[in-house]
Structure formats: C-alpha cells, structure tokens
C-alpha positions as CSV (number, residue, x, y, z in Angstrom):
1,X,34.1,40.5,-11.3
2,X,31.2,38.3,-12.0
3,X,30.6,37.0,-8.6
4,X,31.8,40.4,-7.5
5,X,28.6,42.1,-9.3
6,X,26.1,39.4,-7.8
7,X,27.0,39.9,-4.4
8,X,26.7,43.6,-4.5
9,X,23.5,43.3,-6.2
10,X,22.1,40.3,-3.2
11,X,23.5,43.3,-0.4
12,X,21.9,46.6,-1.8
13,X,18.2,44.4,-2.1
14,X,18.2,42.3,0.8
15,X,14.4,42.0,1.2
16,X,13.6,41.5,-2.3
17,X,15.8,38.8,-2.2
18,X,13.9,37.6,1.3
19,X,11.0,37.6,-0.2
20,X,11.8,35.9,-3.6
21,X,13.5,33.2,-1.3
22,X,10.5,32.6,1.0
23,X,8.3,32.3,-1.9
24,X,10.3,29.4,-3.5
25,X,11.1,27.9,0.0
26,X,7.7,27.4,0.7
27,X,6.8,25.9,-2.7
28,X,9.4,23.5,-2.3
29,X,8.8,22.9,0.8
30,X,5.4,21.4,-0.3
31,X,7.1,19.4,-3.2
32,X,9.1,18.0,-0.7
33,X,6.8,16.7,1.4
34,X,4.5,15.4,-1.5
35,X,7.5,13.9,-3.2
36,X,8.4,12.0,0.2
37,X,5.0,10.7,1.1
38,X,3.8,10.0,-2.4
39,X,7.1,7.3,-2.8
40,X,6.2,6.1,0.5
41,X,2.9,6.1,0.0
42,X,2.9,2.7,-2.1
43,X,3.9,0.9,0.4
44,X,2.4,2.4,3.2
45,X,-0.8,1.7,1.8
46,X,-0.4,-1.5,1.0
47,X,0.1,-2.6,4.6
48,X,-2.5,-0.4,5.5
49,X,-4.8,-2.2,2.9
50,X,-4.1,-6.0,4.1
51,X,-7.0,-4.6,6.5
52,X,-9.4,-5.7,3.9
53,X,-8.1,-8.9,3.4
54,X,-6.9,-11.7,0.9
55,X,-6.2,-10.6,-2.6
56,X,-5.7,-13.6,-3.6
57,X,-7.2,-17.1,-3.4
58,X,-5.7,-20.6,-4.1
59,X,-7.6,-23.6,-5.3
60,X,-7.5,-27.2,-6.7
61,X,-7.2,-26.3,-10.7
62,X,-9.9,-29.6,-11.4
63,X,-12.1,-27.6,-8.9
64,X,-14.7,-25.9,-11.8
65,X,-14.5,-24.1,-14.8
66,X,-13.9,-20.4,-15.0
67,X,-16.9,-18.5,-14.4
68,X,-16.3,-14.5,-13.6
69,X,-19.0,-12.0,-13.9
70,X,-18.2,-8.1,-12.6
71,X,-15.1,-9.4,-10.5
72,X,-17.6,-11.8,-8.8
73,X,-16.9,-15.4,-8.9
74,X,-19.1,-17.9,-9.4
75,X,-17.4,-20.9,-9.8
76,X,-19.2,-24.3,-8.6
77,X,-16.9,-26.1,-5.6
78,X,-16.3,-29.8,-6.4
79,X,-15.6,-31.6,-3.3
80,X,-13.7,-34.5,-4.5
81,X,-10.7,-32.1,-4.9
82,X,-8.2,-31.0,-2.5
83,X,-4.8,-30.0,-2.2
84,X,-1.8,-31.2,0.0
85,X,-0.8,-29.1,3.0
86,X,3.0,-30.1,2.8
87,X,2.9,-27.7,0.2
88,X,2.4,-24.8,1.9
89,X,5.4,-23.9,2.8
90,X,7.0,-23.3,-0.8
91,X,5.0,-20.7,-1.0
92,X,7.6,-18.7,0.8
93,X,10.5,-19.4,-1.6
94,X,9.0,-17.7,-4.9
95,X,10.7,-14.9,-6.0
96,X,8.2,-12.1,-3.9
97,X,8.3,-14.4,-0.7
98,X,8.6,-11.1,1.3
99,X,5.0,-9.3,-0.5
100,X,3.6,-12.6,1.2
101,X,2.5,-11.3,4.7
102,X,-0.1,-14.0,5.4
103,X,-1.7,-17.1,4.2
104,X,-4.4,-19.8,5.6
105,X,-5.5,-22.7,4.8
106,X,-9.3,-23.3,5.0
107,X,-11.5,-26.9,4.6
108,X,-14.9,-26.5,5.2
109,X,-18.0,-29.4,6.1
110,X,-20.9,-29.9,7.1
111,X,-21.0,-32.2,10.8
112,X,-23.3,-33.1,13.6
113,X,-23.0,-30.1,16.4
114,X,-23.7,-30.8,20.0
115,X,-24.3,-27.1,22.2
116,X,-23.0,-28.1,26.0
117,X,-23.4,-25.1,28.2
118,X,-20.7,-24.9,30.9
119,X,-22.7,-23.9,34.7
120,X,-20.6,-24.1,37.6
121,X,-18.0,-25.9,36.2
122,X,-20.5,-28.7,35.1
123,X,-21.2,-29.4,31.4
124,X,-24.7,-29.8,30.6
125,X,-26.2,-30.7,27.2
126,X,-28.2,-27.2,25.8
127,X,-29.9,-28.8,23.1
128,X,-30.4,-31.1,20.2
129,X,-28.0,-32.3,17.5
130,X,-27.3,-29.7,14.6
131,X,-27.3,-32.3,11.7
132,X,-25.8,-30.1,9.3
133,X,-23.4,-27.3,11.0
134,X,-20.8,-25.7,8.7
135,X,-17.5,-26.1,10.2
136,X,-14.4,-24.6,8.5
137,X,-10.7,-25.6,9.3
138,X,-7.9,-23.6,9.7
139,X,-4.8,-22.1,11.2
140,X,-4.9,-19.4,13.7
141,X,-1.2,-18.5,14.7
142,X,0.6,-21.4,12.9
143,X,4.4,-21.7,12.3
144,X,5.4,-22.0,8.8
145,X,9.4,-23.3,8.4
146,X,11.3,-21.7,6.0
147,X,13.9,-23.1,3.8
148,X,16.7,-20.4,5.9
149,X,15.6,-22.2,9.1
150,X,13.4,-19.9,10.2
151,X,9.9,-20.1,10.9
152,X,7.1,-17.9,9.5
153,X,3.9,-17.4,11.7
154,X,0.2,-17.0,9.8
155,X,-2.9,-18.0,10.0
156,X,-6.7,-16.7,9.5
157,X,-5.7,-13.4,11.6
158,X,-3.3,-12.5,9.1
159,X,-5.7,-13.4,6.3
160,X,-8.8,-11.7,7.3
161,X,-8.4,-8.9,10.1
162,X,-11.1,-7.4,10.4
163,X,-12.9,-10.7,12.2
164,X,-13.6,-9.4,15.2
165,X,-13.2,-11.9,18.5
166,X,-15.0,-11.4,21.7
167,X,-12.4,-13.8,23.7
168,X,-9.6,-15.3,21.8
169,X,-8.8,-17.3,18.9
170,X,-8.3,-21.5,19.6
171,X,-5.1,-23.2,20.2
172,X,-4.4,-25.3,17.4
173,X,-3.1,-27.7,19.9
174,X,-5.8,-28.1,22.1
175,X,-9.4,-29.5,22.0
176,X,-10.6,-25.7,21.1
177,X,-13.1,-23.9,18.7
178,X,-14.3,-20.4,18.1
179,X,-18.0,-20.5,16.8
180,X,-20.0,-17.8,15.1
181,X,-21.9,-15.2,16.5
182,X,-25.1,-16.2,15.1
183,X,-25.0,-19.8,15.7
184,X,-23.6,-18.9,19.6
185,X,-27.0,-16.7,19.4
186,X,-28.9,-19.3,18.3
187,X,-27.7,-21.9,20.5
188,X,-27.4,-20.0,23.2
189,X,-23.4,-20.1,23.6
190,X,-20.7,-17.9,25.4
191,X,-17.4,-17.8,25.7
192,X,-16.2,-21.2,28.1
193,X,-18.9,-23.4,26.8
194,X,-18.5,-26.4,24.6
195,X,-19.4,-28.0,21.5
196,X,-19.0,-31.5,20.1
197,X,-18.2,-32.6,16.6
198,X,-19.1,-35.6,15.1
199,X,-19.6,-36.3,11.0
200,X,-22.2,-39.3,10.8
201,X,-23.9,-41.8,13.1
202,X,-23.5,-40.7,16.7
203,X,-23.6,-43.2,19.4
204,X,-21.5,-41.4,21.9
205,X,-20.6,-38.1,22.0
206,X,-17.2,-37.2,21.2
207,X,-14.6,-35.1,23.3
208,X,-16.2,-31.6,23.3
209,X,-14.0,-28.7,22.0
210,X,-14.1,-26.1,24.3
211,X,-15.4,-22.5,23.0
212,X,-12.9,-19.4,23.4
213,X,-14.0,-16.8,21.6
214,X,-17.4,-15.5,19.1
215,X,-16.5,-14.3,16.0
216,X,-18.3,-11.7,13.8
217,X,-16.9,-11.5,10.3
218,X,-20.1,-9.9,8.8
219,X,-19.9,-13.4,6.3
220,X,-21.4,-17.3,6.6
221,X,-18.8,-17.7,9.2
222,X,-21.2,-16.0,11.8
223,X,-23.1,-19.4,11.3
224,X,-20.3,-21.7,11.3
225,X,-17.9,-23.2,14.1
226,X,-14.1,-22.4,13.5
227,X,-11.6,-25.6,14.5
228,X,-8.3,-26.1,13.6
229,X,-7.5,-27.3,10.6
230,X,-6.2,-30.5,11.9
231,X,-9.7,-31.3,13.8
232,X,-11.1,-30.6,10.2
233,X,-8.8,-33.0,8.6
234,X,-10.0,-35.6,10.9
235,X,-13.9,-35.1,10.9
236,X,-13.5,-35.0,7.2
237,X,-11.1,-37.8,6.9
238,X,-9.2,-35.8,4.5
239,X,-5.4,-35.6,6.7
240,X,-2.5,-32.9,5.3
241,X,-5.2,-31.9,2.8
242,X,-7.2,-28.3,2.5
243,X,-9.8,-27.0,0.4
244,X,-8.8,-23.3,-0.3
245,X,-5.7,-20.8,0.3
246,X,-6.0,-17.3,1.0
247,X,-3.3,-15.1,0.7
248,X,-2.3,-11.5,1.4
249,X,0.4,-10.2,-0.3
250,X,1.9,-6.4,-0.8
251,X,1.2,-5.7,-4.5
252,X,1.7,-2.2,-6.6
253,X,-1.3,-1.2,-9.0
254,X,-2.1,-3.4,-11.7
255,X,-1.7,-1.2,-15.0
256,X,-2.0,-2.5,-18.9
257,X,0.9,-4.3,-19.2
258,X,0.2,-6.2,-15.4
259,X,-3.2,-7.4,-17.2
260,X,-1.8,-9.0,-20.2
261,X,-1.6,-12.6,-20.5
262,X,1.8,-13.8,-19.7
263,X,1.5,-16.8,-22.1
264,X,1.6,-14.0,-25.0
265,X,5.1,-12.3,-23.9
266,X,8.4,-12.4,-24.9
267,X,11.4,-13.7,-23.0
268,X,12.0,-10.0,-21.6
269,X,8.5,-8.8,-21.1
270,X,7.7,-12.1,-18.8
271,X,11.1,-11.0,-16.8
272,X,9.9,-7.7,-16.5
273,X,6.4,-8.7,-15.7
274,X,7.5,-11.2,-13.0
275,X,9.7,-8.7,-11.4
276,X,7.2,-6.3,-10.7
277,X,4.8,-7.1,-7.3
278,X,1.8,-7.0,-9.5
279,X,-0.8,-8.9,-7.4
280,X,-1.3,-11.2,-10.9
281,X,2.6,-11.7,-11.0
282,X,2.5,-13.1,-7.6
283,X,-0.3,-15.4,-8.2
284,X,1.6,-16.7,-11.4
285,X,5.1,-17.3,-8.7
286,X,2.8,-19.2,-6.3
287,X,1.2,-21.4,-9.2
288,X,4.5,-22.1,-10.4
289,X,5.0,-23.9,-7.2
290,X,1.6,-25.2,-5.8
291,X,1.5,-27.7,-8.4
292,X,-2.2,-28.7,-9.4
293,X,-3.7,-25.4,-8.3
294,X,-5.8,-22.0,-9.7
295,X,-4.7,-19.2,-7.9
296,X,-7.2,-16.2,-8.2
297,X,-7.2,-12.5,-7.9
298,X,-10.0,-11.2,-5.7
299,X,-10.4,-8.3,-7.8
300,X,-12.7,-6.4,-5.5
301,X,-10.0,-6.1,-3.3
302,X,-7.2,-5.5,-6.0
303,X,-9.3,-3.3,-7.7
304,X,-10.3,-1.4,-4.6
305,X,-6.8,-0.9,-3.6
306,X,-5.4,0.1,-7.0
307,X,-8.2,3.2,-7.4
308,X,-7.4,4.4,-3.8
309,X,-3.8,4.7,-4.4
310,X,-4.0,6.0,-7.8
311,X,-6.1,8.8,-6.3
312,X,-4.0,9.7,-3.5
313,X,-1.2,10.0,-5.5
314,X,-2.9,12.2,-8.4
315,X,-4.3,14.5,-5.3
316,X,-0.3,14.5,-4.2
317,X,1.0,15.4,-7.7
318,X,-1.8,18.3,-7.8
319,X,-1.3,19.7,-5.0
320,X,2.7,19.8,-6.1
321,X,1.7,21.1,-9.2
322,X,0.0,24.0,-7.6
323,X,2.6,25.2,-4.9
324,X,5.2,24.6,-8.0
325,X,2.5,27.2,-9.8
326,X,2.4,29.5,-7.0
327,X,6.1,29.9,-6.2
328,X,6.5,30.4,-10.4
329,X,4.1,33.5,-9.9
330,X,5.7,34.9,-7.4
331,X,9.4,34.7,-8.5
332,X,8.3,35.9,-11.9
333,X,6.4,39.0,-9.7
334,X,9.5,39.8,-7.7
335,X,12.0,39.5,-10.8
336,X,9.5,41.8,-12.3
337,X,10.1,44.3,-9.9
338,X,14.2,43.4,-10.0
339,X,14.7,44.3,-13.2
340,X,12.5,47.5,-13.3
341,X,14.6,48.7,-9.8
342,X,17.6,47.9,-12.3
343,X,16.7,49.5,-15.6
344,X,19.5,52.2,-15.0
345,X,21.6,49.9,-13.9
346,X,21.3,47.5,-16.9
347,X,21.7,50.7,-19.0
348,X,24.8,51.4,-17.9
349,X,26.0,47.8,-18.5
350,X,24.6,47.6,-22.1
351,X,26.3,51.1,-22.8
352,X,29.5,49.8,-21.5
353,X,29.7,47.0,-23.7
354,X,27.5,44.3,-22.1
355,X,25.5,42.3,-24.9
356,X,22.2,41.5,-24.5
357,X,23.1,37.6,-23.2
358,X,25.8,39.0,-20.7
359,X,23.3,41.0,-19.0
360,X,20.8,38.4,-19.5
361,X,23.5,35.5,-18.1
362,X,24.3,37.7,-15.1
363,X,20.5,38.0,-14.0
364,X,19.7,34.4,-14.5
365,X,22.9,33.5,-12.8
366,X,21.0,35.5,-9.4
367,X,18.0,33.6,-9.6
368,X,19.8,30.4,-10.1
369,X,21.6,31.2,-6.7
370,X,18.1,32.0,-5.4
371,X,16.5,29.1,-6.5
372,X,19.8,26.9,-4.8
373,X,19.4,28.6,-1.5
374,X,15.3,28.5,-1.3
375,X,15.1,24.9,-2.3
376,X,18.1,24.0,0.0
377,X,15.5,25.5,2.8
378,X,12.2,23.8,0.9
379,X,13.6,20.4,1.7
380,X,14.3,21.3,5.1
381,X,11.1,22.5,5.9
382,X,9.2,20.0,3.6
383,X,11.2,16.8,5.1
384,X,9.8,18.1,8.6
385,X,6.4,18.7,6.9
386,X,6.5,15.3,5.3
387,X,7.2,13.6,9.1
388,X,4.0,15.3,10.5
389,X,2.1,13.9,7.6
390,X,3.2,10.2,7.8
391,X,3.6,10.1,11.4
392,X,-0.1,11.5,11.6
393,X,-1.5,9.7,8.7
394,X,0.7,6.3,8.5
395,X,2.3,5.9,11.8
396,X,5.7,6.1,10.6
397,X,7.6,9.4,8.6
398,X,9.3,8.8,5.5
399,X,12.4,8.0,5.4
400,X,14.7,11.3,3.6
401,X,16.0,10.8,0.2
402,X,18.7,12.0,-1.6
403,X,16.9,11.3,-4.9
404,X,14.3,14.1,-3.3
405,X,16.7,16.6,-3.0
406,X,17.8,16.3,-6.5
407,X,15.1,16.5,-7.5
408,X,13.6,19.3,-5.5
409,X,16.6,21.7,-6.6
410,X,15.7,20.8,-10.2
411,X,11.9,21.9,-9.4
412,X,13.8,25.1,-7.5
413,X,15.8,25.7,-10.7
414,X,12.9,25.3,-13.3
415,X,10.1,27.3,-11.8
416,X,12.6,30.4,-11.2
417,X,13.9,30.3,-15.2
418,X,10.4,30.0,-15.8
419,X,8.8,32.5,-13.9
420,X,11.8,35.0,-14.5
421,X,11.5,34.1,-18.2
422,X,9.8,37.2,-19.2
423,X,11.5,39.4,-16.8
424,X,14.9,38.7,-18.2
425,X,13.9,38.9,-22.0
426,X,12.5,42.2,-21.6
427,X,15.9,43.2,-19.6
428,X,18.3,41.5,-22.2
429,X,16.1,43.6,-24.9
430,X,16.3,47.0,-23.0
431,X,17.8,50.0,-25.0
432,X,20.4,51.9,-23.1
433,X,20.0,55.1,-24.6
434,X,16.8,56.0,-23.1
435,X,17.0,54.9,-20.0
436,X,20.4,56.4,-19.5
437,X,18.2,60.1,-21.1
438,X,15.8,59.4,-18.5
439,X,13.0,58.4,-20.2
C-alpha cells in the first residue's frame, strides 16, 4: 500500500516531479564534477608544477651553517666539500622512490675558456682566454640503475624545465657542451662552434668540446658553459664526486603537523609523518640514505605550490557548496508547492487515521526516491562534465569513482531533507478538519 500511494502520487504530478528532479540532477551534476577533479587535482598539479623546478636541494652537511631569511638561503658554499656520486642511486629505494621524478647532480668551477668559431668546417680561434669562466657539471639524460634491474633516466631536463635550448642538450658521451646565452653573446658563439677547457697553466690547448645548443635559464647559467658532469670531474680533479643535488619530487601541501620537527615525535606520529609525500618527509627519506648530506626545501617553490593548490581546491569546494545551495532552494520551492497541491489529500489521510509521522514518512519517503533518481543522473552528467574539465585543463579526465557516487547520493539525500524540511513539518502539522470544510 505504501509503495502503491507513491507511485500514484509520482503519475498524477509528472512535471513537478521533472522539475524537482532536474533541479537536483544538475546540482549534483556540479558536485560531481568538482568532487572528481578536486581528488585528482592533487596530483595533477603536482606534475604540472615540476615545471617550476626542484623542491628540493641536496648538499654536503659540513658545507655551512644554516642561514634562512624569507625562504631565501644564504648559506656560504665551502669548496673543500663534496659528496660521492655512487650514491646517487639509493636515492630511488626510500620509501617515496616513485614522488622522485628527477634528480641532477651539479659541480660547478671556474676554468680557462678558449671561443673557437667553426667557418667552413675549419676551427679558428675567436678570441682570448676567459681566465675565469664558470662551468657547471652535470647530467643531461643519464641512466640511473635501480636495485629491480631497471634503469631510471634524469638529468638537468628533468630538474629544471623551463631552460630553454636553441639546439640540443650535450651527449654525456661525447666531447660536447651547451654554453650560455650571454657568454655565446659575448663571445660571439653559435650552435657548432667550439670551446676548450682547461683549469690552470695552458701550454696547449686541449681537445675542444664541441657547442650543441644556447641555453637561456633566466639565472648565472646564461654566463656559464654546461659539460657533463664527468668533464667536470676531471677539470676539477674531483672524480665520482658532485657539489649539489637537485631533486623534483611529487609532494602534497605541507600543513602544521608536516612542519614539525620530526626529532620531537612519537613512535606513531614519525610513521604517520613519513608516510605522507610531504615535500619535508621526502627530504628526511633521502637524508636517511645520502649519508653526510643537508637536504633542503626550496620553499619558494614548495610554498608556491602549496597556496595554488589550496586555492583551487577551496574555489572547487565553493563552487560545490553553491550548486548544493541552489538545488536545496529549489527542492524546498517545489516541495512547497507539493504539499500545498496535497492539502486535501493529506486531510483525508490524517482524518483516516494517519498520524502526523505517517504522513510525514510517506512524503519524505518521495523525496528520498527523488533525490536517488536525480543524483543517479548528477553523476552521469557531472562524470562527463568532470572529463571536459580535465581533459581541457590537465590533459587527462579523471578517472570515475565509486567513492564519488557514494558520496554524491549522500549530497542528493541531504540537500532534499533539507530543503523539504519545512515543507513536510508544516504538512505533518496540518489539521484535517479545515481543510476537509474547505477553508
């Protein structure tokens, strides 16, 4: 009888019903697709923020003393201290090895620079000696083996993408350099020429290394000449050894439990701490095995990434909040209008016998089916509104979840009790007698 009475009642007010059911489709709909991009967001835009760079830096810990001011540091480099390059591959076998999408190490000096312009396929000399050129060291696209077997690729690309080439990185193999847009400038270099390195007395000139691309980084690198690292090594005298490690790694937002110091937690708040991707956690996994080293947050990027994300996801959860709002307004309108259409009708009932939380059971019970159908067809439509939004914003569409859809039909049941809320008292609280006089 009880199903009986909500059928009848969903075939003699068919449009009603329509209309109640749009309204909460498309609010869900909306919650949907904010729900589904905001917990894909995380990660999305932490691939999308390895564009600005390293987060984190690695170190020799004898290098200085610590010396922060406004996320800046300002620590004095000691040269007498280095670190060995063998290793570099551990760094891939702490506990958030797969966060680590890139890492390069860098040793920089200062050498003797010969420019050697390249006419006609002869090399001729296009200057004077730099006495003091920077040079930095490092790895380009370098393979990495893994304790599995594998081999993991990085390098300075990885590291720092937004270099820009005009030619192509060196080969780490060959007698190769890239060299700085200023000093090409200034020395009046292109891509093909030469340059040769030497690091005191010079009584013949060295093998040149061959130029294949300028690089702009907006940085002192525009100055500098760009080797491998091994060339470094050896103009240094310094083999297997760098000077500094940057890393990129996918990290979450650091919040006040990610800031504390880990020395001052307890057995289970250090686990809890060290399984989260905070970009702090991670540097405390790769100092546990680079023995001898400071690993370092770059907080301006950390920082930077941590604001943007917090912000997109507070605009997400508004903009939920306001279609949840919306579709609350407009079931409560339409049961509004129900239950005045119905005031014989719920009369009649109370008159029969019906008690005030029969007749108000029966009219929830509706809504309730309402809500189940219109967020059924919110997730629908907000699972095809959430793939236009990643595909046009990330690339890639979220991947559905049935955690979503729980949660969505939830949402659906919450905002119609609430926005039928008043409706329904005032119904359950109706007086039969004059309604059935007329009145």
């Amino acid at each position: 009888m009880f199903l009986r009475l909500i059928a009848d009642n969903f075939a003699r007010r068919p449009r009603r019903k329509l209309l109640t059911t749009a309204a909460l489709s498309l609010g869900m709909a909306v919650a949907t697709a904010a729900l589904s991009v905001s917990l894909d967001v995380g990660d999305r835009l932490a691939k999308e923020f390895r564009a600005l760079g390293a987060n984190l830096v690695v170190t020799p810990e004898a290098d200085s003393l610590p010396l922060e001011i406004g996320g800046v540091d300002y620590r004095p480099v000691n040269a007498g201290a280095y670190l060995p390059e063998a290793d570099l591959p551990k760094i891939k076998t702490v506990f958030w090895h797969n966060n680590i999408i890139g890492f390069a190490p860098v040793l920089d000096l200062r050498a003797r620079a010969l420019p050697i312009t390249v006419r006609e396929g002869r090399a001729v000399q296009a200057g004077q000696w730099t006495l003091d050129a920077p040079v930095v060291g490092t790895w380009t696209e370098h393979p990495v083996p893994l304790s599995d077997g594998g081999q993991f690729s990085t390098g300075i690309a990885k590291t720092n993408p937004w270099w820009r080439v005009e030619g192509r990185w060196f080969t780490e193999e060959k007698l190769e350099c890239v060299v700085g847009a200023e000093f090409a400038t200034k020395n009046h270099l292109n891509v093909g020429d030469a340059v040769s390195l030497a690091v005191g007395p010079v009584f013949k000139p060295p093998a040149p290394h061959r130029i294949t691309g300028i690089v702009s980084t907006g940085g002192p690198e525009d100055e500098a000449i760009i080797v491998p690292l091994q060339t470094a090594q050896q103009l240094a005298a310094k083999p297997a050894q760098y000077r500094k490690l940057y890393v990129s790694a996918l990290t979450k937002p650091e919040d006040d439990f990610a800031r504390r110091d880990p020395k001052t937690m307890n057995a289970d708040e250090l686990e809890r701490w060290s399984c989260s991707p905070y970009v702090s956690s991670i540097a405390y996994s790769i100092k546990q095995v680079l023995l001898g080293s400071d690993v370092r947050v770059i907080h301006r990027v950390a920082d930077g990434e941590g604001k943007i994300l917090t912000r997109v996801r507070t605009l997400l959860w508004l903009v939920t909040a306001a279609a949840l709002l919306a579709a609350s307004l407009a079931v409560g309108a339409s049961s509004a209008a129900s239950v005045f259409e119905r005031r014989t009708e719920i009369g009649l009932m109370k008159a029969l016998g019906a008690g005030s939380a029969t007749v108000g059971f029966l009219l929830a019970a509706e809504q309730l089916l309402l809500a189940l159908v219109g967020g059924g067809i919110g997730y629908g439509l907000g699972l095809l509104l959430a793939r236009f939004l990643g595909t046009r914003v990330f690339g890639v569409p979220p991947e559905p979840s049935l955690l979503v859809l729980g949660v969505v039909l939830v949402l659906a049941a919450g905002v119609t009790l609430l926005g039928s809320a008043l409706p329904l008292r005032r119904a359950a609280n109706y007086d039969p007698a004059p309604i059935l006089r007329g009145e």
